[in-house]
N, C-alpha and C positions, 0 to 999 in steps of 0.2 A: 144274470150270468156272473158278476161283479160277487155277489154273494157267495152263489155256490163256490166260485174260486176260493174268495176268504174262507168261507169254511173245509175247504177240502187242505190248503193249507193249515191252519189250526187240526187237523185231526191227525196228519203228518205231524206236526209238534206233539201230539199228545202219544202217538204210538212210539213216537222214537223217547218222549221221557217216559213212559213205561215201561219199556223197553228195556232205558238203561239203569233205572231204579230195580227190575228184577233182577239184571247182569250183576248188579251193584252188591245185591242179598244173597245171590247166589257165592259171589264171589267171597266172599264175608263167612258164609258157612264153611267153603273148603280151605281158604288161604288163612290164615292171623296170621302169618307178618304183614299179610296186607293191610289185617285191620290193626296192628301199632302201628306201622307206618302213618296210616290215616288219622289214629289218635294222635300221636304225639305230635304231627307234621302240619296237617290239612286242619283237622277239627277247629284247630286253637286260633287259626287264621278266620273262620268262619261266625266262630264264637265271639273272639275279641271286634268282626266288625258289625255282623246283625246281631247280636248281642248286645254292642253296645248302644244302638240308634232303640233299642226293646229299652235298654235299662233307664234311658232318657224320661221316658212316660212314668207318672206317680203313681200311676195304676198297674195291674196287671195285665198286659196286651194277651196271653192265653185265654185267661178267664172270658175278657168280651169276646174273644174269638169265638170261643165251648156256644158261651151265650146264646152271640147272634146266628151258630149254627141250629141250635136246639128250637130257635122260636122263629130263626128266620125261613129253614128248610120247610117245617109246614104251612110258614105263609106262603113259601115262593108255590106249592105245587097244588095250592087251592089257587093261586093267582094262575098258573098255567091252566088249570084245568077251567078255570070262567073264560080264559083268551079261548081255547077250543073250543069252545061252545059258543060264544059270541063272536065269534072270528072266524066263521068256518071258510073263508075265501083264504085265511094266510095259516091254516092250523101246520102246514108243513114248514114255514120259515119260525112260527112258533115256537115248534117242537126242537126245530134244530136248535134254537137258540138257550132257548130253557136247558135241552141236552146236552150243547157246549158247554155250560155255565156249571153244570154237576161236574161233569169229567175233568173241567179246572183245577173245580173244587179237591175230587179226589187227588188230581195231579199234587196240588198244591202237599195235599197232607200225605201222600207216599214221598216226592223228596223230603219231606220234614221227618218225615218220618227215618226213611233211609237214612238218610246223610247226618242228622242229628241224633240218632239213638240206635239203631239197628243192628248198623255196621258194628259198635263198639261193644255191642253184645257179646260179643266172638273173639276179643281179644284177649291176651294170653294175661292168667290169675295177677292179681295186685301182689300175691304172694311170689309168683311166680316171677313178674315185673323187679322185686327189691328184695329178691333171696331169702322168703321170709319159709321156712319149711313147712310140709303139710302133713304132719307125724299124726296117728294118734294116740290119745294121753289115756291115762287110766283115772278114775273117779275120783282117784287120792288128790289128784292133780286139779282136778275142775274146784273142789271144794276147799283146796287151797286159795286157787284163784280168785273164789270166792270170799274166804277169809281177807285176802288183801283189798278186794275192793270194798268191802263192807265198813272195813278200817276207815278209807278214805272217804267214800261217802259220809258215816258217822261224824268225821271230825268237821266238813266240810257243812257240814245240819246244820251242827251247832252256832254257824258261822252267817246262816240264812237270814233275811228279814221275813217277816213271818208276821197275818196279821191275828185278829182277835182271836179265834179259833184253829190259831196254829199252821197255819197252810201258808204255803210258799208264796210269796209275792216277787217277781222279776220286777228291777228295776235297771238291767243294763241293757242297752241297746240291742236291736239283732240285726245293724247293720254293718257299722265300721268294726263294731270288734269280732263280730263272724267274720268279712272279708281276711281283719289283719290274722284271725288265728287259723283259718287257711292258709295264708299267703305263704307263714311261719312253717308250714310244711314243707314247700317247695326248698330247703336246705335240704330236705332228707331224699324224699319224692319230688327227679325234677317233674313228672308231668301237673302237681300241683300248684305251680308257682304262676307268677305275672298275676294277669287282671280279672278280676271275679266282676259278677255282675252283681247288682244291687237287689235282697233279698226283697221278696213283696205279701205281704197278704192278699189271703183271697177276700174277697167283698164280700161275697158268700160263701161264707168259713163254713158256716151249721149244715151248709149241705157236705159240704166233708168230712165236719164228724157224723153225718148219717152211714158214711160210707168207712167210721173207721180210718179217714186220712186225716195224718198230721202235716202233711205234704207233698208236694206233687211238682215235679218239674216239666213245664209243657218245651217240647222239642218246636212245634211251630212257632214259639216267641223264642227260647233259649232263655226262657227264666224259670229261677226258684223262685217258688210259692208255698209258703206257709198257713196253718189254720190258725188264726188269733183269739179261737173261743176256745180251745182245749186248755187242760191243766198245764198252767205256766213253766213250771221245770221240767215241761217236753220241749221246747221253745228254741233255746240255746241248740241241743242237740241237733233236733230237726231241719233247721236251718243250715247248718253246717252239713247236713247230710244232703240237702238239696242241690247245694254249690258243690258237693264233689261229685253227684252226676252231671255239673256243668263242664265238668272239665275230664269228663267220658267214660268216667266209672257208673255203668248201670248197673252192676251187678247188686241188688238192694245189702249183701253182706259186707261188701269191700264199702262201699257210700257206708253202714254202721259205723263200720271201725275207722274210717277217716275220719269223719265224724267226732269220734270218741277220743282218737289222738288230737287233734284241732281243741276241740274243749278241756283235754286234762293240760293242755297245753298252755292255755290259754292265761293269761296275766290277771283276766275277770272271776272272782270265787265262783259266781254263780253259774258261768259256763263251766267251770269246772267238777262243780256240784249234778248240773245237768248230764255230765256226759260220762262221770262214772256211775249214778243214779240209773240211767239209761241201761250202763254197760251192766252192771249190775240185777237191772230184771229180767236180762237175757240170761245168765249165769244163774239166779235163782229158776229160771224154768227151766233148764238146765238139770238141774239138780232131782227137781219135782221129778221129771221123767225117767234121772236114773239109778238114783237115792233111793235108801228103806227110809219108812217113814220116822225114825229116831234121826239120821240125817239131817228131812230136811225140818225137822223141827228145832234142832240146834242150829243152824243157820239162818234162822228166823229169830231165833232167839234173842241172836246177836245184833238183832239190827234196833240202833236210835228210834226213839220215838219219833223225832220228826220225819225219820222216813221211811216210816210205817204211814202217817198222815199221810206223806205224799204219793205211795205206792197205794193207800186205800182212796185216795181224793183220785187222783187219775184213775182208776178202775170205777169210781161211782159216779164220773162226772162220762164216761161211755155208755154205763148203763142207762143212766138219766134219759141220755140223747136217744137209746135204743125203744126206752120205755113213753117217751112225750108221744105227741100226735102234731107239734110246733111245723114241723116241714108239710109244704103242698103234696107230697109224696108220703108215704106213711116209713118211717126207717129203716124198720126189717125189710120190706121190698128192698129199698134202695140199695141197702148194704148187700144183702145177698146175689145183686145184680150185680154191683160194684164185686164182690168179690172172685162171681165166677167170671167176669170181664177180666181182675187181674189176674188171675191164674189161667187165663188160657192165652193171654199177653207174654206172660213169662215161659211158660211152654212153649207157644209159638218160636220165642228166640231163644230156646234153648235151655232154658232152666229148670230141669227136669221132675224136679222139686218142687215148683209154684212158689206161693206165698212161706213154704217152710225155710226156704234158702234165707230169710231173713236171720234167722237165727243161727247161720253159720258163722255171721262174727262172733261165736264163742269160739270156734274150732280156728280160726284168726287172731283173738285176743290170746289163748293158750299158747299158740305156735309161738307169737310174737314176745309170750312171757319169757316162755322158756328157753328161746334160743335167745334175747336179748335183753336180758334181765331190765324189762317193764317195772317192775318196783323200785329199781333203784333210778332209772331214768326218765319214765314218762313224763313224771309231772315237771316240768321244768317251770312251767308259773308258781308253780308252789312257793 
């Protein structure tokens, strides 16, 4: 009788947070002031304190989490199904318990979900946030844009350590000088300012480049996660793109271009190298799509040798990974799983676009050029 009680209260606990985790989505689809309010106010309170007991750990608390559900869930329901079969006197207090123990589980990762990432789906544009306009430019304009960043990446090459065969070698950290050249945002953007959590690799990077991630921010710890086997001058970037979904920017084009402001900002050459190299191959695809081909062949033209190497080195070190047989999963599976997983994640909340939204920080980078002369200001580490 003691039992059925407990359980019948736990199930009251689980409808009433389901409950208010739908209220919560819902509300979020119809209100954004509710959800800035929630960013700029609530998140940061939630973040700065289970966040920081996550950032404590040398590990990635996401990662074991993903893990011990991927290897633990079909132990748990081989173990439940030998308890029914050789336990047929308690197969009902069995079941209840095995079935509490699931709907925890989901409990757990809808508030994580909610309340760390959902909600902020729905809040009003970073453009829109810090007056940045949302005009559109004519092709003259993109390929300018392009012209100037190509300038800066170029001189920024030549500036690289580099080993035998040319290719980029990182030698600065991706943890205190990511934090600091975030932090150095918050003067401009107050919602980027105060405390960042400490950037992590994944243990198992190789399965992320199966899937094409160079990063991934888990809402159930509140950490960025990085891949540490991909081409090095993605590194800087990505990282800095991680932490500024820490701080409630989901949207994967607003995270680019923070990102990219943080690194050309940054005091370190090679974060700066990163992050116009980055800005940069978004701009050249760009082009590809609305360029004649004389275009984008003169835009190619112009670009350094070294960052030709590192735009051909990162392209062959994907292919690599797509072509091995190294992963217990074969890659293409993986990635194509992985893929339509994120594109019906970003649908789901909104992004109408999927995986293409990634590349609207050109139409971010342009606005920003041109309403606030980027060339003559951005690079302030310079």
């Amino acid at each position: 009788m003691k039992g059925s009680k407990r359980i019948g209260k736990q199930g009251i606990a689980l409808i009433i947070i389901f409950a208010l985790c739908a209220a919560f989505n819902i509300l979020a689809w119809v209100c954004r002031p509710f959800c800035d309010l929630y960013a700029a106010r609530v998140f940061p309170l939630i973040n700065g304190s289970f966040g920081r007991l996550a950032a404590l750990l040398p590990f990635s608390l996401g990662e074991v989490m993903i893990g011990a559900a991927v290897f633990g869930l079909p132990l748990s329901l081989i173990a439940m199904i030998l308890l029914l079969i050789l336990k047929k006197d308690s197969r009902r207090r069995t079941g209840k318990i095995f079935g509490l123990t699931y709907l925890w589980i989901i409990a757990f990762i809808a508030v994580t979900e909610t309340f760390n990432c959902f909600i902020m789906y729905h809040c009003s544009l970073f453009g829109q946030l810090y007056s940045i306009p949302s005009e559109e430019y004519r092709t003259e304009q993109l390929v300018e844009l392009c012209g100037w960043l190509t300038e800066r990446t170029n001189e920024l090459s030549a500036q690289m350590e580099r080993d035998g065969e040319g290719k980029f070698v990182l030698t600065a950290d991706l943890d205190k000088t990511a934090r600091e050249s975030m932090q150095s945002l918050g003067e401009e953007f107050d919602r980027l300012g105060g405390w960042y959590t400490t950037p992590k690799a994944v243990g198992y990077s190789y399965f992320m480049s199966q899937q094409y991630l160079m990063g991934i921010y888990f809402p159930f710890s509140l950490e960025a996660n990085y891949n540490d086997e991909m081409y090095p001058s993605n590194l800087p970037e990505t990282v800095c793109h991680e932490l500024a979904h820490t701080k409630g920017f989901m949207l994967e084009d607003e995270a680019n271009f923070i990102a990219f402001l943080a690194c050309v900002r940054s005091e370190n050459a090679q974060y700066r190298y990163s992050g116009y190299l980055s800005a940069l191959k978004y701009v050249l695809g760009q082009i590809r799509d609305n360029c004649d081909e004389q275009t984008v062949d003169k835009v190619y033209s112009a670009l350094a040798p070294g960052v030709i190497v590192d735009i051909n080195e990162n392209a062959a070190y994907w292919q690599e990974v797509q072509e091995s047989d190294e992963g217990v999963i074969d890659s293409k599976t993986v990635a194509e799983v992985s893929d339509k997983a994120m594109e019906a994640s970003l649908k789901l909340n909104g992004v109408e676009d999927g995986k293409k939204s990634y590349g609207r920080m050109v139409d971010l980078l342009l606005n920003y050029y041109y309403s606030r002369g980027l060339g003559e200001d951005v690079g302030k580490g310079e």
